[in-house]
N, CA, C and O atoms as a CHARMM CRD file, in Angstrom:
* protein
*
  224
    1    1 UNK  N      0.84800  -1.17300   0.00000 PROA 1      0.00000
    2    1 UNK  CA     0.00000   0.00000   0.00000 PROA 1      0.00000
    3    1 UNK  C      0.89700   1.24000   0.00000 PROA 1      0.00000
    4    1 UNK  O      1.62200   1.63000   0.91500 PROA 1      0.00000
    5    2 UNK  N      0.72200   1.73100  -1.09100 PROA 2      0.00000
    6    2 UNK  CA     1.16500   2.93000  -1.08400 PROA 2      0.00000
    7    2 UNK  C      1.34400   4.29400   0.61400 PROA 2      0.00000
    8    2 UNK  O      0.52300   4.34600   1.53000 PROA 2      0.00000
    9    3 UNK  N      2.25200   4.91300   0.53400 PROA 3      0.00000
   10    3 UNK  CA     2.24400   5.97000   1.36400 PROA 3      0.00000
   11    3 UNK  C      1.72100   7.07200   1.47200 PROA 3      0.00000
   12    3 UNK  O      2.01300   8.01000   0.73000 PROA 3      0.00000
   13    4 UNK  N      0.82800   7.14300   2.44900 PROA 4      0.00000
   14    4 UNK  CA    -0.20200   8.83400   2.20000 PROA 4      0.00000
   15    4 UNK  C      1.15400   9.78700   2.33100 PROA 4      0.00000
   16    4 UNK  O      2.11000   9.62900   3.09100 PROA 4      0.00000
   17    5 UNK  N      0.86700  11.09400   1.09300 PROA 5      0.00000
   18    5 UNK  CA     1.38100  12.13900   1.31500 PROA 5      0.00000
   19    5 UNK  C      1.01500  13.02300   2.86300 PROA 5      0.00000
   20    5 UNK  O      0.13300  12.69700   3.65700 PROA 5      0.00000
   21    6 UNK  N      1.73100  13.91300   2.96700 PROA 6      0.00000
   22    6 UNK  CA     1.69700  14.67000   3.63100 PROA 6      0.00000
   23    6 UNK  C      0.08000  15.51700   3.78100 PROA 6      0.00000
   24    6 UNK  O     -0.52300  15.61600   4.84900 PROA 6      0.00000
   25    7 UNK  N     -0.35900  16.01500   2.58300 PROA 7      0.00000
   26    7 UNK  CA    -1.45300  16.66400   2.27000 PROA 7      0.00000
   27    7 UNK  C     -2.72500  15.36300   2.43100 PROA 7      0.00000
   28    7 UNK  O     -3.90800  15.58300   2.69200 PROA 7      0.00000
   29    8 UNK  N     -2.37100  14.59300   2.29900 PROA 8      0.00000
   30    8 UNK  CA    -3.77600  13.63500   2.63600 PROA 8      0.00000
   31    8 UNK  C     -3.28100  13.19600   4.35100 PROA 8      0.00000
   32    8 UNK  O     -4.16400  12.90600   5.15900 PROA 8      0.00000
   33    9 UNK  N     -2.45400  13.19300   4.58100 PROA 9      0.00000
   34    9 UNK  CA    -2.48300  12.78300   6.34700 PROA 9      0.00000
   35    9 UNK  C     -3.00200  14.24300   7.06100 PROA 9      0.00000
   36    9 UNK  O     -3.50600  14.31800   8.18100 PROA 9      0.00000
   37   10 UNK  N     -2.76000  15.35800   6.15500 PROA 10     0.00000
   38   10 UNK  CA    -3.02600  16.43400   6.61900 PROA 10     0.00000
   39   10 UNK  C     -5.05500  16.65000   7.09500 PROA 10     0.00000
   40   10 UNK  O     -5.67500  16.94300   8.11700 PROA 10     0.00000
   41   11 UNK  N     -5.37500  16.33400   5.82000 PROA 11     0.00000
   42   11 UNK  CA    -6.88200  16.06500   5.09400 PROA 11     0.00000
   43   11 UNK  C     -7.75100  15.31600   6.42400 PROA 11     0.00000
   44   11 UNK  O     -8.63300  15.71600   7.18400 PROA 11     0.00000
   45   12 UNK  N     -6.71600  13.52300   6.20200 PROA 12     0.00000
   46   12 UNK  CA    -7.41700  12.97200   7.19300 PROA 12     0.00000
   47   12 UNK  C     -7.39000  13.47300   8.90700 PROA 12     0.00000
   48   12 UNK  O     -8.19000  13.17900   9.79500 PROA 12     0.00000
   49   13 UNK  N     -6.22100  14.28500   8.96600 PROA 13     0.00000
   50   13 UNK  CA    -6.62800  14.46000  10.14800 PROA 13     0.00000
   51   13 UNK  C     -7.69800  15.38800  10.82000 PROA 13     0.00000
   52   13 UNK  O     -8.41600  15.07400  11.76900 PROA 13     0.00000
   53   14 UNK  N     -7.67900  16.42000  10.25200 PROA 14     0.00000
   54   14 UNK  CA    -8.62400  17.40700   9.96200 PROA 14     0.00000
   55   14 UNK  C     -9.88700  16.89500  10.20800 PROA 14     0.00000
   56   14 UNK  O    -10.63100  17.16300  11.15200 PROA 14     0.00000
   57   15 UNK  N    -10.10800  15.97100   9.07900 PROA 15     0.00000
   58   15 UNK  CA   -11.90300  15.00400   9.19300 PROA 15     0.00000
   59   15 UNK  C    -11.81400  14.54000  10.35100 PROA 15     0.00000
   60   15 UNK  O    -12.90300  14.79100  10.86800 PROA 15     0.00000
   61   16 UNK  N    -11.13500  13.97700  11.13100 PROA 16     0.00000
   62   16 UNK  CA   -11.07700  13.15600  11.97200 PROA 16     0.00000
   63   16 UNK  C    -11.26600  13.97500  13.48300 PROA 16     0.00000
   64   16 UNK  O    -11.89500  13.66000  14.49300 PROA 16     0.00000
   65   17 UNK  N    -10.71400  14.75900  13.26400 PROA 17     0.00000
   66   17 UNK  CA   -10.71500  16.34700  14.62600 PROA 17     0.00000
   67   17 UNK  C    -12.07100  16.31200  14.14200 PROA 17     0.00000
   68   17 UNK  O    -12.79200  15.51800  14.74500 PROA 17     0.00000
   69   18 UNK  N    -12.57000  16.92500  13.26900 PROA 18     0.00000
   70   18 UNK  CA   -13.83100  17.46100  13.18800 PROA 18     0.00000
   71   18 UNK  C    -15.23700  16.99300  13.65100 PROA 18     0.00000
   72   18 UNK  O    -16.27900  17.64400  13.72600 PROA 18     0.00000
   73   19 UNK  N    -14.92200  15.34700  14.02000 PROA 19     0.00000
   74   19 UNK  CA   -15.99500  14.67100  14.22400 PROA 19     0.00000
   75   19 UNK  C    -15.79400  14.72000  15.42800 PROA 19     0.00000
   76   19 UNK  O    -16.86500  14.51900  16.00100 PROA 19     0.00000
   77   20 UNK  N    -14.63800  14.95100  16.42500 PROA 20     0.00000
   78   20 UNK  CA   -14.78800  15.16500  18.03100 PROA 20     0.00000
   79   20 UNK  C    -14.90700  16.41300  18.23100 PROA 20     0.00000
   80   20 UNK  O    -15.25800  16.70300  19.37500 PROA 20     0.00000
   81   21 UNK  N    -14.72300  17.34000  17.45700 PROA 21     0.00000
   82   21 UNK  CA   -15.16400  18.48300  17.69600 PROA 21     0.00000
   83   21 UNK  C    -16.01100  18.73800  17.49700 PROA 21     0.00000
   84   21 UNK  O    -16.09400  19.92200  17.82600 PROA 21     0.00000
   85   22 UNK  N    -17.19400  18.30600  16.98500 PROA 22     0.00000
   86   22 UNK  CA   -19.03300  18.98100  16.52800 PROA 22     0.00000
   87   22 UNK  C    -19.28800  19.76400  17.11000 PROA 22     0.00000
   88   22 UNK  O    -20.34800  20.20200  16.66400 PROA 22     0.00000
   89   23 UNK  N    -18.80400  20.62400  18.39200 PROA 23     0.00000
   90   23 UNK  CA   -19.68900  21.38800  19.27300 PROA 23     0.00000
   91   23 UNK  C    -18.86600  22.50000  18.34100 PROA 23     0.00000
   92   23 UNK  O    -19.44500  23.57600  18.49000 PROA 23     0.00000
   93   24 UNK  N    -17.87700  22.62600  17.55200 PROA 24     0.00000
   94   24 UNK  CA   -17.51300  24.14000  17.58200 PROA 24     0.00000
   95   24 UNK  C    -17.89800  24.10700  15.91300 PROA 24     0.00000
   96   24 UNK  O    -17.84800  23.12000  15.17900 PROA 24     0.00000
   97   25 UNK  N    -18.36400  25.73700  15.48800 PROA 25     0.00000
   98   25 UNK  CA   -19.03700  26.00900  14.45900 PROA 25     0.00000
   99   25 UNK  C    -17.34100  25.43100  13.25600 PROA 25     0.00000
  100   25 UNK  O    -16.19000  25.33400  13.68000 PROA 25     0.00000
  101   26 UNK  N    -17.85900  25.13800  11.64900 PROA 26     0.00000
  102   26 UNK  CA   -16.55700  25.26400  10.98400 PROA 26     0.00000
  103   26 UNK  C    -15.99900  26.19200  11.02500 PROA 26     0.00000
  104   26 UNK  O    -14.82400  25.98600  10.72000 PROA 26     0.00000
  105   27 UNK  N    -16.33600  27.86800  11.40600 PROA 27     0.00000
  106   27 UNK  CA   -15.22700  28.43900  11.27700 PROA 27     0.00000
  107   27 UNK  C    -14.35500  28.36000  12.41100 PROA 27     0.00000
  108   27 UNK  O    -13.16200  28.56100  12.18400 PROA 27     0.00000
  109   28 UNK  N    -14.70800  28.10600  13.59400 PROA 28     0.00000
  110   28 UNK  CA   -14.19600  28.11100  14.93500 PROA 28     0.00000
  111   28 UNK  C    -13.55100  27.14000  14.60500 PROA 28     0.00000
  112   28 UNK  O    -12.39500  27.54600  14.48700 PROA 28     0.00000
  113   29 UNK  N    -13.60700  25.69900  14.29700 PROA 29     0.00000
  114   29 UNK  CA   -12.86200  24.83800  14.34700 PROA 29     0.00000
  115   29 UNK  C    -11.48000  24.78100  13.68300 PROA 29     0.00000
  116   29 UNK  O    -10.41900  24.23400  13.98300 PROA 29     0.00000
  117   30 UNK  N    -12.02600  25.79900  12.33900 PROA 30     0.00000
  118   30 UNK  CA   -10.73800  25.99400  11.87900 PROA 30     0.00000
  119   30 UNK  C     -9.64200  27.13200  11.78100 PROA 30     0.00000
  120   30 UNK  O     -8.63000  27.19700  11.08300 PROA 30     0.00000
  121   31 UNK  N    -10.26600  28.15400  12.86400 PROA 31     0.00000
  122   31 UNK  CA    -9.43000  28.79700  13.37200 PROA 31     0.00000
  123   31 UNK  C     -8.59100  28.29500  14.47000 PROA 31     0.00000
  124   31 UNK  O     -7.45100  28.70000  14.69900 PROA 31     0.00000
  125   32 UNK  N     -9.22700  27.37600  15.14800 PROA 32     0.00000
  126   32 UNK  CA    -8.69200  26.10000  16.45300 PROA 32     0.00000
  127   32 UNK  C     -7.88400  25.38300  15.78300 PROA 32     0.00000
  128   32 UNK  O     -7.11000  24.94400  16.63300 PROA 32     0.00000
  129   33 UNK  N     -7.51200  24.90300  14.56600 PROA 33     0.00000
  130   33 UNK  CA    -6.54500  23.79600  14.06600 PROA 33     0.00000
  131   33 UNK  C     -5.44400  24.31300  13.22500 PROA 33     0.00000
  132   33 UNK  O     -4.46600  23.68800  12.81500 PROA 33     0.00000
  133   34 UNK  N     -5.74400  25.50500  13.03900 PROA 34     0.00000
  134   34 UNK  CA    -4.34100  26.90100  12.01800 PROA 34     0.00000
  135   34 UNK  C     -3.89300  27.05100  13.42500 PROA 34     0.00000
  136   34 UNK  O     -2.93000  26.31200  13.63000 PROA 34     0.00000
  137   35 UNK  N     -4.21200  27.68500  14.38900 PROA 35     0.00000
  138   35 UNK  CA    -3.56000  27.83900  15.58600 PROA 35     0.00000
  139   35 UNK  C     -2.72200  26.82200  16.08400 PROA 35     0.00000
  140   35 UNK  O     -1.55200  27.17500  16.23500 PROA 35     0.00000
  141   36 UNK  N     -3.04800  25.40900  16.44500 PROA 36     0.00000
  142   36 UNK  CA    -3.10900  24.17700  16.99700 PROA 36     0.00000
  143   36 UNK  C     -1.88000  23.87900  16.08400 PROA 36     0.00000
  144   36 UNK  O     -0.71800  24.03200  16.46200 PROA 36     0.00000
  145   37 UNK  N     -2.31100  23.36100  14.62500 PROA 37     0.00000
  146   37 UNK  CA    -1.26900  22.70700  13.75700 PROA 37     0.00000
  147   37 UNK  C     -0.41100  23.53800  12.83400 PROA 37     0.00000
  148   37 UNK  O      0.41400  22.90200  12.17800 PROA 37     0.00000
  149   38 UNK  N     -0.46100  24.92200  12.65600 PROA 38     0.00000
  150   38 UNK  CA    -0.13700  25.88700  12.16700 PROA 38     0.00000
  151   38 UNK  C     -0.63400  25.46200  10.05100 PROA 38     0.00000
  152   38 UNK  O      0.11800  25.54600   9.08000 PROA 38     0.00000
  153   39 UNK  N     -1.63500  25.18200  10.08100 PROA 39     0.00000
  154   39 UNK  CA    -1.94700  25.13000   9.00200 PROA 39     0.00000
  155   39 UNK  C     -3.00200  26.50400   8.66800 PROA 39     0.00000
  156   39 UNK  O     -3.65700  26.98000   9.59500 PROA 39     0.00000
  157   40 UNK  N     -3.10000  27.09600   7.23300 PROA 40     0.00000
  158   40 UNK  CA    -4.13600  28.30600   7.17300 PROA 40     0.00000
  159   40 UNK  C     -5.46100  27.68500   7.47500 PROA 40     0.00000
  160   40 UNK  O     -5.92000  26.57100   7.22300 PROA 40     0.00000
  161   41 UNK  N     -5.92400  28.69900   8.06900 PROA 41     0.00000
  162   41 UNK  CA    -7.64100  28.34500   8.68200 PROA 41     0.00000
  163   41 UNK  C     -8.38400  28.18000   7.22300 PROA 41     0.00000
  164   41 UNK  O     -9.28300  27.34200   7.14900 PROA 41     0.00000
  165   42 UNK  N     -7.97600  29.08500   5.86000 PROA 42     0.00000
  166   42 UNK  CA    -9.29200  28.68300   4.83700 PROA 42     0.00000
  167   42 UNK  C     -8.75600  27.76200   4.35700 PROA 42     0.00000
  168   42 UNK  O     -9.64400  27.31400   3.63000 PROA 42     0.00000
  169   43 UNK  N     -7.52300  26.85100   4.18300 PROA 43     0.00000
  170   43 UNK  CA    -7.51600  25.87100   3.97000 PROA 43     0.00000
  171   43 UNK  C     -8.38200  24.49300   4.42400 PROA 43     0.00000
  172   43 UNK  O     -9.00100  23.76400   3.64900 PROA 43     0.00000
  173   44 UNK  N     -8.24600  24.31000   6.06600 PROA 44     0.00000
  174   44 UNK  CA    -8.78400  23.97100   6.85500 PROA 44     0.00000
  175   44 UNK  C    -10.44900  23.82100   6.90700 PROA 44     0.00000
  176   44 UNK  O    -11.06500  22.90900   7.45900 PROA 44     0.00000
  177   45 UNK  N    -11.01000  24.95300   6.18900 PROA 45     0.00000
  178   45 UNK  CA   -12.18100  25.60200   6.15100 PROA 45     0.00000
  179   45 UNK  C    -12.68000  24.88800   5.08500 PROA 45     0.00000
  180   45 UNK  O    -13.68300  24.17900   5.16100 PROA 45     0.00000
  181   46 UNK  N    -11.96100  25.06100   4.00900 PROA 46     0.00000
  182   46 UNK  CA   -12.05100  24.52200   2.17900 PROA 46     0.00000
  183   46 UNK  C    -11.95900  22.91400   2.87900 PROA 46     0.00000
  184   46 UNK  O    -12.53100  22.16200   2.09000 PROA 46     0.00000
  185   47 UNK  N    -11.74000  22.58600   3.38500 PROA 47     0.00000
  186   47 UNK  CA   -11.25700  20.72600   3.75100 PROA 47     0.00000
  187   47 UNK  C    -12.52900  19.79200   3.68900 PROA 47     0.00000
  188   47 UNK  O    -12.90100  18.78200   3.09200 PROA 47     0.00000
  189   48 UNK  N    -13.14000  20.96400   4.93200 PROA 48     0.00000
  190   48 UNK  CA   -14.63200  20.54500   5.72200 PROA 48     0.00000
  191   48 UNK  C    -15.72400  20.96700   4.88600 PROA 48     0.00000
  192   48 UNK  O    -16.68500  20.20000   4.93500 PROA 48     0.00000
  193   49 UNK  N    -15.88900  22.23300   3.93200 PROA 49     0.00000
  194   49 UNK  CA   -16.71800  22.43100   2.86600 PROA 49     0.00000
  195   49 UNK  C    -16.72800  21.54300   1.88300 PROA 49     0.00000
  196   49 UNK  O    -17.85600  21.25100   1.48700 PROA 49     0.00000
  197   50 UNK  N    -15.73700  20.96200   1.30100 PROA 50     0.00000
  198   50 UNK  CA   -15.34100  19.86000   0.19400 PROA 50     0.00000
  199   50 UNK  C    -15.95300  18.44400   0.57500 PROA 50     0.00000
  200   50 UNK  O    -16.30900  17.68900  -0.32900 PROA 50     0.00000
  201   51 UNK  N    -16.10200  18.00400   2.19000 PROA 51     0.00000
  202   51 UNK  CA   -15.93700  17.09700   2.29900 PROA 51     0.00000
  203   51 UNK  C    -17.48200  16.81500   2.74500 PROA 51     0.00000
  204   51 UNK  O    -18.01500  15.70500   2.73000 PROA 51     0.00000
  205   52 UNK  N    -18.20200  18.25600   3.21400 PROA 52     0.00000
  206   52 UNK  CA   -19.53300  18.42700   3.62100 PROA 52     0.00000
  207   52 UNK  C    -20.35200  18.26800   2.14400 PROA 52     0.00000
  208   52 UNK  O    -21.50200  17.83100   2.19400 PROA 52     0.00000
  209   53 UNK  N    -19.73800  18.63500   0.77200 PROA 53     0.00000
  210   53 UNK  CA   -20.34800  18.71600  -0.34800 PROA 53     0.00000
  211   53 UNK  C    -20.13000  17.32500  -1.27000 PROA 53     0.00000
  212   53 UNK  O    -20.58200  16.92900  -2.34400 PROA 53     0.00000
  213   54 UNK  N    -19.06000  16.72700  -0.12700 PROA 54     0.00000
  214   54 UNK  CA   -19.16800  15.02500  -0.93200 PROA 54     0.00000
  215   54 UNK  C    -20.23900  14.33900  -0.45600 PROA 54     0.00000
  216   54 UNK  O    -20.95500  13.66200  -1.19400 PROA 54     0.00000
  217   55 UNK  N    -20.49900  14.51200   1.29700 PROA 55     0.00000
  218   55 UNK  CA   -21.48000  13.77100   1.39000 PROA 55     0.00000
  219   55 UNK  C    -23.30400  14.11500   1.77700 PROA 55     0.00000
  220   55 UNK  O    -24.10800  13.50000   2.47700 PROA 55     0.00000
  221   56 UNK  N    -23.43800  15.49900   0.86800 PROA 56     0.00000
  222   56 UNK  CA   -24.66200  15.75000   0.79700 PROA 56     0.00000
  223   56 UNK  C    -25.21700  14.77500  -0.22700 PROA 56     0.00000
  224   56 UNK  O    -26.41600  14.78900  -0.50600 PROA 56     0.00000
């Protein structure tokens, strides 16, 4: 099995925070994880929109 890049371990972790985090709105959360992991918050932001519009 191939090796996740950097940008998909990045991805999954993100999804993965996000589901123990439900209490905080997406933007809060991803101002909480640019802080936390030093990644940009609209990245972060774009992650959870992308991933909210896969599984509508």
């Amino acid at each position: 099995m191939p090796r996740m890049t950097t940008q998909d371990e990045i991805r999954k972790s993100i999804l993965e925070l996000r589901k123990i985090y439900n209490n905080l709105s997406d933007l809060q959360f991803s101002a909480w994880y640019s802080k936390k992991y030093k990644v940009k918050a609209n990245e972060v932001y774009d992650i959870i929109q992308q991933e909210g519009k896969a599984n509508a």
